[in-house]
ZAMAR-177438 format. One line per field, with one value per residue: x, y, z of N, C-alpha, C, O in turn; residue in three letters; chain. Coordinates in steps of 0.05 Angstrom, whole numbers. Layout:
neast c(X	...)
nnorth c(Y	...)
nup c(Z	...)
caeast c(X	...)
canorth c(Y	...)
caup c(Z	...)
ceast c(X	...)
cnorth c(Y	...)
cup c(Z	...)
oeast c(X	...)
onorth c(Y	...)
oup c(Z	...)
resn c(ALA	...)
chain c(A	...)
This chain:
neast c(1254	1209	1139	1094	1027	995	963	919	863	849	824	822	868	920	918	897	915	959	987	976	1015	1065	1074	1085	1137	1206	1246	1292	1291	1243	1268	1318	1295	1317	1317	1355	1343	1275	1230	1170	1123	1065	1050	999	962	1002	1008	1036	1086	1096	1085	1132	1175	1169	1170	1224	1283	1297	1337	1350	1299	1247	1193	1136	1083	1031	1000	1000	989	973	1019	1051	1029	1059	1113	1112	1101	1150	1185	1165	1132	1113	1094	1047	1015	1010	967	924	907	880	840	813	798	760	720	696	678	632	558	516	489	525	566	567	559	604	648	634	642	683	722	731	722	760	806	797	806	860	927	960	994	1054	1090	1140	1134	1167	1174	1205	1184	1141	1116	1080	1029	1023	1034	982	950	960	938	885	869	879	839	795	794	778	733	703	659	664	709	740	787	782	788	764	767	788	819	802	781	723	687	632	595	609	580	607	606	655	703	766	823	873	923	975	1015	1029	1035	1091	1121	1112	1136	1188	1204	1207	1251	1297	1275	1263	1231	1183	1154	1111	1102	1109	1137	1180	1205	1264	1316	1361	1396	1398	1363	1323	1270	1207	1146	1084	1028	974	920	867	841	764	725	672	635	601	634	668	733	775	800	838	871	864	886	872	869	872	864	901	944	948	965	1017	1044	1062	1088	1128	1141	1159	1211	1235	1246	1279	1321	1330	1307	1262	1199	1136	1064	1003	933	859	821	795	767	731	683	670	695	725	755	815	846	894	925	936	970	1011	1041	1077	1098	1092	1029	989	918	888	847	801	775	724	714	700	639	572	536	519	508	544	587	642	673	729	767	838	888	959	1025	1086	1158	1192)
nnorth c(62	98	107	110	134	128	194	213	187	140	113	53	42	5	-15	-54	-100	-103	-144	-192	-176	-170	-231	-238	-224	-223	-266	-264	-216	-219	-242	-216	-165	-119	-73	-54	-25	11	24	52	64	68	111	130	143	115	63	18	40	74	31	0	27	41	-2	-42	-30	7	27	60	103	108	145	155	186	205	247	309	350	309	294	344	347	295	326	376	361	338	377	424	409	441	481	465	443	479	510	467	465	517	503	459	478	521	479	442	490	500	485	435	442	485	472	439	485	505	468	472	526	544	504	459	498	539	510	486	533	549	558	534	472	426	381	400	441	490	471	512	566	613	577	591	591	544	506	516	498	441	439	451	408	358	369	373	315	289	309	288	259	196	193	198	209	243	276	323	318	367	374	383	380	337	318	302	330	298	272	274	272	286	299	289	332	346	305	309	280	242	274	305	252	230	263	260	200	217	245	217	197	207	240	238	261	241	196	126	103	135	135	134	84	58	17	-56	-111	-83	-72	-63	-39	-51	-4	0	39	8	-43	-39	-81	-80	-49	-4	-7	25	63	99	150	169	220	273	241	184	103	58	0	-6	16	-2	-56	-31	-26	-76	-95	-70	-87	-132	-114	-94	-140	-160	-139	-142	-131	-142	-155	-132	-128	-110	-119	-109	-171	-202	-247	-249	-228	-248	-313	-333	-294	-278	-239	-215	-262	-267	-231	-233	-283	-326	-304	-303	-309	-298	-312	-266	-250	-194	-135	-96	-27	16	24	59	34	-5	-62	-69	-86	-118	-184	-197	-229	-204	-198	-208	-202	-229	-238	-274)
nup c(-10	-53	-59	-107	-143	-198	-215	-254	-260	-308	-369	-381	-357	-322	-269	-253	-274	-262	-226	-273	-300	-277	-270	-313	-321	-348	-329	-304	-280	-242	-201	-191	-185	-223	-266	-319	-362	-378	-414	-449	-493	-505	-458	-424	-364	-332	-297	-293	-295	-244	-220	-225	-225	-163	-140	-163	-183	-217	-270	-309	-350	-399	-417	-463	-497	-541	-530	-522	-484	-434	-430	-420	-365	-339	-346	-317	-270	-258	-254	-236	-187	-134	-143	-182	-138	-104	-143	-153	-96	-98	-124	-111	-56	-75	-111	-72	-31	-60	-73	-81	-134	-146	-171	-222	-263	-246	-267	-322	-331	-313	-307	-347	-398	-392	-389	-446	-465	-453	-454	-509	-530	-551	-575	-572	-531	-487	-424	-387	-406	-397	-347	-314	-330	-358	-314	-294	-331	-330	-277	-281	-316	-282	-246	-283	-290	-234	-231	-271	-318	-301	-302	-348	-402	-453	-521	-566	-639	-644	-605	-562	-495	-478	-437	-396	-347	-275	-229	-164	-93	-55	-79	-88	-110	-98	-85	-52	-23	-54	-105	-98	-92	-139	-162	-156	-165	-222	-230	-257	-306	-383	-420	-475	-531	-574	-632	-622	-653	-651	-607	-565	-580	-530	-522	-532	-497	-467	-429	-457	-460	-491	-482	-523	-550	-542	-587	-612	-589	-604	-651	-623	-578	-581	-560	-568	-568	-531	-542	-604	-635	-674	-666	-710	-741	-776	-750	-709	-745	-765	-710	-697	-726	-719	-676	-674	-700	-665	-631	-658	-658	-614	-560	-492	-500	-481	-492	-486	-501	-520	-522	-580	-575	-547	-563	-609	-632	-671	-690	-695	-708	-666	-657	-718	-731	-688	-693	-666	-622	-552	-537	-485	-453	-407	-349	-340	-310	-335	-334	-358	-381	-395	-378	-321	-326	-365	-345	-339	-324	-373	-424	-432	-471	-460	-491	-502	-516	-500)
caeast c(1237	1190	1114	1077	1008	977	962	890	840	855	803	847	891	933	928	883	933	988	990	989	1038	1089	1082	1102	1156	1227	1258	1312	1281	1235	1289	1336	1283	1327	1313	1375	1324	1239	1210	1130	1126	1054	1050	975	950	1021	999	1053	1118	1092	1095	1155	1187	1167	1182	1235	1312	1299	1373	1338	1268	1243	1166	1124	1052	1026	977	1018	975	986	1059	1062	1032	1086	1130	1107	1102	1172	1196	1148	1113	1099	1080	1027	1006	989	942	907	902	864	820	805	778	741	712	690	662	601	539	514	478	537	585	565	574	641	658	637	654	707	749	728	726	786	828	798	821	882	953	969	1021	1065	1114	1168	1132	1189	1169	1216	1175	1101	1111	1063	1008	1030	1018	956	938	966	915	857	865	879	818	775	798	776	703	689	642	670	739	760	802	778	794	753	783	809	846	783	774	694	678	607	610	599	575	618	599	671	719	802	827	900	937	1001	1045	1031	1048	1114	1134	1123	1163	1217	1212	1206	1275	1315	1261	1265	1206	1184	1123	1105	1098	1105	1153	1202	1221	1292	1321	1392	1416	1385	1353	1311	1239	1194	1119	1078	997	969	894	859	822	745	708	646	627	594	643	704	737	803	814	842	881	856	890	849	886	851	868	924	958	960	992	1040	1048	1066	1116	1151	1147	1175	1230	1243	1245	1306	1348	1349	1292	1247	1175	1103	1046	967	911	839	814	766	755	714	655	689	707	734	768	844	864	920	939	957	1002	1028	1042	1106	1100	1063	991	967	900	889	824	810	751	723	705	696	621	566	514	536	508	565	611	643	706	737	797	850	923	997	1040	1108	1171	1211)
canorth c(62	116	94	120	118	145	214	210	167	135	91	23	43	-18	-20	-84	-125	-111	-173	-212	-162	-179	-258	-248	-212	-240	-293	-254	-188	-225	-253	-195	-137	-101	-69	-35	4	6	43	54	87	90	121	143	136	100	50	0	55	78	4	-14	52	33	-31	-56	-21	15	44	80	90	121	144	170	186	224	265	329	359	283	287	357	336	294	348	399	343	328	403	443	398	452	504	455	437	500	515	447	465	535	494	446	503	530	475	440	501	496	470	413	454	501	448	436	512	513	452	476	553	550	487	459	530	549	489	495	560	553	558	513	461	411	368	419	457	483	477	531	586	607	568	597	583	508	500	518	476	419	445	447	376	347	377	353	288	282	320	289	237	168	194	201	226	245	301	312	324	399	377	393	362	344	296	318	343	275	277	259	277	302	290	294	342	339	289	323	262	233	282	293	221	230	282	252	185	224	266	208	191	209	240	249	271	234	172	102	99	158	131	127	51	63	-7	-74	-118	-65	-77	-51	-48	-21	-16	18	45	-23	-50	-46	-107	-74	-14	13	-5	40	82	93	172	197	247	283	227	155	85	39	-29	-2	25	-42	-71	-19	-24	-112	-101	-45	-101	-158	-106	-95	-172	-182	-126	-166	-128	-156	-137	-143	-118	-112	-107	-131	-202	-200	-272	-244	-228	-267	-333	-331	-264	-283	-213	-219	-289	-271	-206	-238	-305	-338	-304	-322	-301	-303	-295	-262	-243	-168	-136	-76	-11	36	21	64	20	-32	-90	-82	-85	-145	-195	-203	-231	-189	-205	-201	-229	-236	-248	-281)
caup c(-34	-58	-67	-121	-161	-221	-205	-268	-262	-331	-382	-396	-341	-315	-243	-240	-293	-252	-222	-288	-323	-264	-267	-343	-324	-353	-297	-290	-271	-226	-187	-185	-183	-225	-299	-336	-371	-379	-439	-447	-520	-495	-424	-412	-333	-313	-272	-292	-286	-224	-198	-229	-193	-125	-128	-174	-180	-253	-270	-336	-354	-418	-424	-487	-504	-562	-522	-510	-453	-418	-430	-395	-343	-323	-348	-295	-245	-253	-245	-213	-160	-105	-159	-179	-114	-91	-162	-145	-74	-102	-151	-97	-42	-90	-113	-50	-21	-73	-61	-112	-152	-168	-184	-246	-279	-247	-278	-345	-349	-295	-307	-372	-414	-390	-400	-478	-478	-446	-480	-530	-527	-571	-571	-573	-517	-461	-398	-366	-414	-392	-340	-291	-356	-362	-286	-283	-350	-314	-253	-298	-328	-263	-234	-294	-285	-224	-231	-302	-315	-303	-293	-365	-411	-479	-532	-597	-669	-646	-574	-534	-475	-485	-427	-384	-314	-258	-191	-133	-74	-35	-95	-84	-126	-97	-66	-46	-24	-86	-131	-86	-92	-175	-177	-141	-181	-248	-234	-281	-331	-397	-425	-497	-535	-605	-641	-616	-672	-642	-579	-573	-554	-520	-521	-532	-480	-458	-427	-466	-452	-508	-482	-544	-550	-537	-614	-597	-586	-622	-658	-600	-549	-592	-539	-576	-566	-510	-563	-617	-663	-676	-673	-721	-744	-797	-733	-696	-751	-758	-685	-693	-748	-703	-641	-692	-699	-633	-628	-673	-636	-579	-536	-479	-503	-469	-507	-475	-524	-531	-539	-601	-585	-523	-576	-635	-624	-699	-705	-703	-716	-668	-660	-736	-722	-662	-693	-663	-605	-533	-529	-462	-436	-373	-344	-328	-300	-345	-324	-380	-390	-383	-360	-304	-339	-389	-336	-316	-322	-400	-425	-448	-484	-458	-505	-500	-536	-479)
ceast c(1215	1163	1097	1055	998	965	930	886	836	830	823	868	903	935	926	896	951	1008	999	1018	1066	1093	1093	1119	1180	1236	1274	1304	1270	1249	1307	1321	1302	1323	1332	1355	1294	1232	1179	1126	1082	1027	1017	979	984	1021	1028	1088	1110	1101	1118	1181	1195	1177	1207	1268	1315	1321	1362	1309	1261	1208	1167	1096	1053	1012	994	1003	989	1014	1064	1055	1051	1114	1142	1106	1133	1191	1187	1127	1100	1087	1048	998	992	971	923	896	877	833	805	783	756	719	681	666	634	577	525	514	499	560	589	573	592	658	659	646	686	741	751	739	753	802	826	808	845	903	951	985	1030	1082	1140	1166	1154	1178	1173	1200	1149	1092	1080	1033	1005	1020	996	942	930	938	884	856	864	851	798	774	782	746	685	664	653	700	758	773	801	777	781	770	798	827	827	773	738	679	655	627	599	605	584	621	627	699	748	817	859	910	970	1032	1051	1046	1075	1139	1129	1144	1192	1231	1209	1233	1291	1298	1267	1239	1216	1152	1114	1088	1111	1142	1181	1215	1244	1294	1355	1398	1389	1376	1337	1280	1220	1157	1099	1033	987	936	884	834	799	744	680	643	616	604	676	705	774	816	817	868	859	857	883	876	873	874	895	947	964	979	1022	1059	1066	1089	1138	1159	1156	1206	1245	1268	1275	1325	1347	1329	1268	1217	1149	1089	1012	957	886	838	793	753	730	682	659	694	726	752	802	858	889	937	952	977	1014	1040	1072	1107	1089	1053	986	942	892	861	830	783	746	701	692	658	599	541	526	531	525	592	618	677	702	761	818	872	935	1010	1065	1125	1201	1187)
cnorth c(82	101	107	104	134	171	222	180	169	106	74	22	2	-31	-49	-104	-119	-134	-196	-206	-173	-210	-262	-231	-230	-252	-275	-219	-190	-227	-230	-167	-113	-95	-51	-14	-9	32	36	73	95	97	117	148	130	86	30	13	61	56	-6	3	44	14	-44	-23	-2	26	68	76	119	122	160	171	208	237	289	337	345	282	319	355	330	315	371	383	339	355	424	436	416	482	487	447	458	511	501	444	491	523	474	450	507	509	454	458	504	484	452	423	468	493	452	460	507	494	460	508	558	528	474	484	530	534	490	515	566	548	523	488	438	401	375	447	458	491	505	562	589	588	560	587	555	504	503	508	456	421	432	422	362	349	364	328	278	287	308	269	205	165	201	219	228	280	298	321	354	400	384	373	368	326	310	320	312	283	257	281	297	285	300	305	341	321	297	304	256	239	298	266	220	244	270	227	184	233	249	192	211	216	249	249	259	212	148	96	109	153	121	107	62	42	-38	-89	-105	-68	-53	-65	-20	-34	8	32	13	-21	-52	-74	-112	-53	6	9	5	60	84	134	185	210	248	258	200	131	62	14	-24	4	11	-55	-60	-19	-65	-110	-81	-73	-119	-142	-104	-118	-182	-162	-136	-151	-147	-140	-151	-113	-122	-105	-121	-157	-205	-224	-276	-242	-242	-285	-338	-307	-274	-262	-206	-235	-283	-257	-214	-266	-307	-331	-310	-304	-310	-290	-288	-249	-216	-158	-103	-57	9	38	39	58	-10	-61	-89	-81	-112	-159	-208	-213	-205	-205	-195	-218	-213	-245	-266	-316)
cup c(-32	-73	-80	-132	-185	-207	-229	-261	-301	-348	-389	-384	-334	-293	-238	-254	-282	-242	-239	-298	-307	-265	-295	-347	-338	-321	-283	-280	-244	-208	-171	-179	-198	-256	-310	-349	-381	-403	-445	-461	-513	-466	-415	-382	-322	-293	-259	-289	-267	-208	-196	-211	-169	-124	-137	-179	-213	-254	-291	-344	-378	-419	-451	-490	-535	-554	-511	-481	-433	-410	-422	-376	-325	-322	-328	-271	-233	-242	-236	-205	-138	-122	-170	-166	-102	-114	-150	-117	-77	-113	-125	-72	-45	-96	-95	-32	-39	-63	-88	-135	-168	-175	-206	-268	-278	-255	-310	-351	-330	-295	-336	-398	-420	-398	-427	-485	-461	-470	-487	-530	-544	-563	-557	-552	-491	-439	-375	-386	-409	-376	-314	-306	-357	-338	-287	-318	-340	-287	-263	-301	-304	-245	-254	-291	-264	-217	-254	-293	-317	-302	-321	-378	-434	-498	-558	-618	-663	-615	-557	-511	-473	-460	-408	-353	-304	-240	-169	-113	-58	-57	-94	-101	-127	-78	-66	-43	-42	-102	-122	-97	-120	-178	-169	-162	-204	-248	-259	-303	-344	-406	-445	-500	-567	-606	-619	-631	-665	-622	-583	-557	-555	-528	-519	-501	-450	-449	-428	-456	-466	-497	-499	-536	-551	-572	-605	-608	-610	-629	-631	-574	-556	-568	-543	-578	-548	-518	-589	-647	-664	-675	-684	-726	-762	-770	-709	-713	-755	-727	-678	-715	-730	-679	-660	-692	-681	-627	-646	-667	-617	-558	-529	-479	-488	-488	-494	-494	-508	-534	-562	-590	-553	-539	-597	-640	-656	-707	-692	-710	-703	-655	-691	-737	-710	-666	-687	-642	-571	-530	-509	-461	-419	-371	-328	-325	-321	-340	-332	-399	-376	-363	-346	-311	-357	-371	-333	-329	-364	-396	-440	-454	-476	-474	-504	-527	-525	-470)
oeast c(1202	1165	1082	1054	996	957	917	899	826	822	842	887	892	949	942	890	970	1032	1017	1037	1086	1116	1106	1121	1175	1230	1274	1322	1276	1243	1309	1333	1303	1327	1324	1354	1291	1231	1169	1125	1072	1005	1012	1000	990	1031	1038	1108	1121	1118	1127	1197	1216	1195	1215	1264	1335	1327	1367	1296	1267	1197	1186	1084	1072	1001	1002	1010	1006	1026	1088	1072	1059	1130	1165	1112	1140	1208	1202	1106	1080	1075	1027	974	970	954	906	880	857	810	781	763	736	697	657	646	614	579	527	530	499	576	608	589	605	682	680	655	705	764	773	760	767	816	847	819	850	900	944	1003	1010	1093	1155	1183	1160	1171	1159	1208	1133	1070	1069	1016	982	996	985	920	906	922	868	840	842	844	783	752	770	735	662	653	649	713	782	774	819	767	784	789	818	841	834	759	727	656	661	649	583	623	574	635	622	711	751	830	872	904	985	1055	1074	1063	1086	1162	1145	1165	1214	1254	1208	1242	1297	1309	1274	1222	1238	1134	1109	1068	1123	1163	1202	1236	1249	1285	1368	1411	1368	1383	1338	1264	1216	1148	1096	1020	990	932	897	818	800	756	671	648	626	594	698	685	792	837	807	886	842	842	894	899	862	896	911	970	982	1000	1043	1082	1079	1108	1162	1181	1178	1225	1268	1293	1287	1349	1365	1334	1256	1212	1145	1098	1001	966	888	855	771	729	719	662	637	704	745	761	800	881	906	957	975	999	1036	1048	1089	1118	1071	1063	978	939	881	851	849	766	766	677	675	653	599	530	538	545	526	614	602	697	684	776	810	875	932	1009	1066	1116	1222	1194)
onorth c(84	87	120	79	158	167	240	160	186	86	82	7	-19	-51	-65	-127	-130	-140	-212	-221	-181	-217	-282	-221	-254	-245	-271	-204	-175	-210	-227	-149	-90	-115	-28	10	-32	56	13	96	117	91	99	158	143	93	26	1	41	56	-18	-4	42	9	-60	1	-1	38	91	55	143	100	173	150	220	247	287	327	354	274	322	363	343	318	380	395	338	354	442	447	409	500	498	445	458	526	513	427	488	532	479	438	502	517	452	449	512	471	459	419	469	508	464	456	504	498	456	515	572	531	477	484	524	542	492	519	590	539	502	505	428	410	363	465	438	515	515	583	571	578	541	576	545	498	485	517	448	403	414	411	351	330	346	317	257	273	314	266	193	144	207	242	214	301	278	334	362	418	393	353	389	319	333	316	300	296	236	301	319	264	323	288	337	323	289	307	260	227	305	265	205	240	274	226	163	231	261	175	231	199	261	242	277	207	157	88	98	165	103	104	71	45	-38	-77	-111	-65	-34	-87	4	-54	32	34	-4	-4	-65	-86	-130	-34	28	17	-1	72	76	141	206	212	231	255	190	138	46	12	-42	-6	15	-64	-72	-12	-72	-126	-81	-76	-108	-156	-113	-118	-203	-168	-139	-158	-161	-121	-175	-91	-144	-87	-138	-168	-212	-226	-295	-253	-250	-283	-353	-304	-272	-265	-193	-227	-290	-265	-204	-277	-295	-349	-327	-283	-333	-266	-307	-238	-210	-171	-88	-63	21	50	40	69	-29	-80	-111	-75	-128	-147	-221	-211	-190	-226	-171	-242	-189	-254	-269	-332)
oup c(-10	-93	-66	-134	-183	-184	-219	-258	-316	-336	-402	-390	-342	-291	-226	-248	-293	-247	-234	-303	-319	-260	-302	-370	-340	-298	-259	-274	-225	-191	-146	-169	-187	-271	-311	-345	-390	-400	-446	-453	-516	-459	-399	-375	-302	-272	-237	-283	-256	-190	-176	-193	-158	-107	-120	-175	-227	-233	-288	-345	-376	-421	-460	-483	-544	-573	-488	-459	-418	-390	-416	-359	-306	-303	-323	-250	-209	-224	-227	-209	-125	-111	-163	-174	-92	-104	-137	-111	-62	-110	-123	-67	-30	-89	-102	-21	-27	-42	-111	-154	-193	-186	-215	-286	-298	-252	-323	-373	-336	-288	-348	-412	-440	-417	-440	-507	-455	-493	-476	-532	-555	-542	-541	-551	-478	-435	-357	-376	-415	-379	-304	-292	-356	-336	-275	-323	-337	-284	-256	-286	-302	-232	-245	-290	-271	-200	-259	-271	-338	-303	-320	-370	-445	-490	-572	-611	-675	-606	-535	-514	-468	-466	-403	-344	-318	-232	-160	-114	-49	-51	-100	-113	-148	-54	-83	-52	-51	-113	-143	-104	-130	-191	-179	-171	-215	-271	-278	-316	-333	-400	-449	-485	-582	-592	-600	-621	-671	-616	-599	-534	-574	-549	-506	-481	-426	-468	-413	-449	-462	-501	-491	-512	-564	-577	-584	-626	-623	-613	-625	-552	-546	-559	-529	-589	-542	-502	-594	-667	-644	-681	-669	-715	-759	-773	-693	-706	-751	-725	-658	-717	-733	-669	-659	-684	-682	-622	-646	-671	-601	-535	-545	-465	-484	-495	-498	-508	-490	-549	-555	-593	-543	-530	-603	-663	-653	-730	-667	-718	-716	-643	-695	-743	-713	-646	-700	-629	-572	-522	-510	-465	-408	-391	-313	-337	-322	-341	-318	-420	-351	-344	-357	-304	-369	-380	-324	-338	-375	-376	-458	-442	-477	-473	-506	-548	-537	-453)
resn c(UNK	UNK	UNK	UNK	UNK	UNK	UNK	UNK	UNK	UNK	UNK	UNK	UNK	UNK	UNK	UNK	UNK	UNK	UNK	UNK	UNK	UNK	UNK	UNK	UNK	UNK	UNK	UNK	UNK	UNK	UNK	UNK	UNK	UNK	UNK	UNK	UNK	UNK	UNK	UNK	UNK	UNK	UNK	UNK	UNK	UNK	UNK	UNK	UNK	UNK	UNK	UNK	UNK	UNK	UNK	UNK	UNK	UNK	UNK	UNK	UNK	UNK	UNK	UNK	UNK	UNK	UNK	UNK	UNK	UNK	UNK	UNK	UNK	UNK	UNK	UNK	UNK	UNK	UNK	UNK	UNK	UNK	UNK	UNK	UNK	UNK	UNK	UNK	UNK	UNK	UNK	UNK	UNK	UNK	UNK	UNK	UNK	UNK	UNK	UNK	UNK	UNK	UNK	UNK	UNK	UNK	UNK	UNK	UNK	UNK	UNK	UNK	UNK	UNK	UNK	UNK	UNK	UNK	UNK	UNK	UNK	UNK	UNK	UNK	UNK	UNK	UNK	UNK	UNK	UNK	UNK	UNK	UNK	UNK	UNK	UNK	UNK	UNK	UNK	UNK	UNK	UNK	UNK	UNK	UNK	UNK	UNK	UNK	UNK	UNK	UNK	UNK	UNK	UNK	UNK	UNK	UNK	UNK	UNK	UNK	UNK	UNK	UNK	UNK	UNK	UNK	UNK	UNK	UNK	UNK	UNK	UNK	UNK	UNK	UNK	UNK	UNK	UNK	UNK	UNK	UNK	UNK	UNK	UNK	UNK	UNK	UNK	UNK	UNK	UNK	UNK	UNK	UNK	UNK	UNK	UNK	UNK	UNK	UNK	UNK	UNK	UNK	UNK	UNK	UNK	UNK	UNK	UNK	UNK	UNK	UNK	UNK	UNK	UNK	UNK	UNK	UNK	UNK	UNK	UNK	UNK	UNK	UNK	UNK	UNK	UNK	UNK	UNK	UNK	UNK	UNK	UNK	UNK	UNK	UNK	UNK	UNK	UNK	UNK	UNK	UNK	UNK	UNK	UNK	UNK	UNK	UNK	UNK	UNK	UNK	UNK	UNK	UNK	UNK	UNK	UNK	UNK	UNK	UNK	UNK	UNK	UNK	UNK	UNK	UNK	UNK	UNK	UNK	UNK	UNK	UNK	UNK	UNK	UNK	UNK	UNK	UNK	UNK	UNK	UNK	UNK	UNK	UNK	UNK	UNK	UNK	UNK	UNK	UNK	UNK	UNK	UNK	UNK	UNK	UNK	UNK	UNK	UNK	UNK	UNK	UNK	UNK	UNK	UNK	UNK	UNK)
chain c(A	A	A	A	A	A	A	A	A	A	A	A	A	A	A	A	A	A	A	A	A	A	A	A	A	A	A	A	A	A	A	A	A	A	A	A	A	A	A	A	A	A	A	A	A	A	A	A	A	A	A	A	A	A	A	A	A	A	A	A	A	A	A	A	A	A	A	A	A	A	A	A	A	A	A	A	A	A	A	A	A	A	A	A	A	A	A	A	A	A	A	A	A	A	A	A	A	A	A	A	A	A	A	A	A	A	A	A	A	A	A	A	A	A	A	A	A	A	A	A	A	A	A	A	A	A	A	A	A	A	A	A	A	A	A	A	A	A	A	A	A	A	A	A	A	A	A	A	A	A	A	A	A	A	A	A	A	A	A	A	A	A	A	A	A	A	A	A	A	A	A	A	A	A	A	A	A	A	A	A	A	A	A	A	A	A	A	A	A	A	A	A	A	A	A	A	A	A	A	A	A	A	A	A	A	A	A	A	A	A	A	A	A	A	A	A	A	A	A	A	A	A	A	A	A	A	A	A	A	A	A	A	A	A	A	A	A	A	A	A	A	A	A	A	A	A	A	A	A	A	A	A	A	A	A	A	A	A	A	A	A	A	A	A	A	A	A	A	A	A	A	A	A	A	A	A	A	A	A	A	A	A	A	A	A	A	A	A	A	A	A	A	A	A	A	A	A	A	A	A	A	A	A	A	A	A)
């Protein structure tokens, strides 16, 4: 078995619900460790294909995000790992040998900048063209990721990665086995680049696991763009009539959101989308805040249709 992890430091990532997400696995998965096929229409961080990878027998595994950049990432991960490796090994040098003070520039004219003004990319972008350009996109983002402020991953209305510079002390820009052991357990995934909506299902009884942009809690705790494109409340429910659909071809769905009823005790918004199916609530510790008094343990939703 090949052991992988998330290769960004992701906002809403999944590592710390892994635990629950596996006790509401189906019986028979549990049992057998084995999944005919895993689809994740949408990917971000990958905390939960990474795990399921390492640990569990996947025969087929389908990812998707709408964040193009994100989704070459893995792209270039999956087919030019040691072209990568040695960018992020340059970027890493470099950045290292600084001294506090000149961090910060080279974060904003040297890795930032550039990544804004690097090539372009889309859906329909091919990897094997400009590839030497794409690599060192992939470099860039990976490197911000890991220099930003708080680890995230946010793009404003034109695809710009806008997040400040943050100070860590002796920060890991590449981890080599790592991204090794992705590439290896990316070779038979399926990657696509869109909608939610677009992901192709091969065959029924397929475990699906859709963790969308999480609904805020409160106006001032929305943190719903890491792309250029917003996911509001119209795009949840479009998102519950797609998983009802699912639900009467015969697939095995899990869904993570928000609890409103964390600030709400009255908001029912999706106990009523989700009605018929099971609502759990699982406790999860939240990280994404920038002052530490708003950190702490919330509930969130897995619901099921098994």
């Amino acid at each position: 078995m090949i052991s992988a992890k998330p290769f960004l430091k992701w906002a809403g990532g999944k590592r710390q619900l892994i635990p629950e997400i596996e006790k509401h696995l189906p019986k028979q998965i549990q049992e057998s460790k084995i999944i005919d096929c895993y689809i994740e229409p949408f990917l971000g961080g990958g905390a939960l294909l990474f795990y399921l990878l390492s640990n569990y027998n996947v025969r087929k595994a389908i990812i998707n995000d709408i964040n193009s950049d994100l989704i070459l990432s893995y792209k270039i991960i999956k087919s030019f790992p040691n072209e990568l490796i040695n960018e992020l090994e340059k970027l890493e040098n470099q950045f290292l040998s600084l001294t506090p003070e000149e961090r910060k520039p080279f974060y904003y004219d040297k890795l930032r900048l550039k990544f804004n003004n690097s090539i372009k990319v889309n859906k329909d972008t091919d990897i094997n063209t400009e590839t030497p350009l794409l690599v060192s996109k992939v470099a860039l983002l990976i490197a911000l990721n890991k220099t930003c402020f708080n680890g995230l991953f946010r793009q404003n209305s034109k695809g710009e990665f806008n997040v400040p510079f943050g100070r860590y002390k002796n920060p890991r820009l590449l981890d080599k086995e790592n991204l090794l052991n992705i590439s290896k357990l990316l070779q038979h995934v399926e990657i696509y680049c869109g909608s939610f909506l677009d992901v192709p299902l091969p065959k029924e009884n397929s475990l699906v696991y859709f963790d969308p942009p999480y609904r805020p809690l409160s106006n001032s705790s929305s943190f719903t763009k890491y792309s250029k494109e917003d996911f509001n409340d119209e795009d949840q429910k479009e998102l519950a009539r797609y998983f009802r659909k699912l639900d009467k071809l015969g697939h095995l769905l899990i869904l993570s959101n928000s609890d409103p009823k964390n600030t709400d005790l009255h908001d029912d918004f999706f106990d009523d989308l989700y009605k018929g199916f099971k609502i759990n609530r699982v406790s999860a510790k939240r990280f994404i805040n920038s002052k530490s008094n708003g950190r702490g343990s919330i509930n969130e939703l897995l619901l099921t249709n098994f």
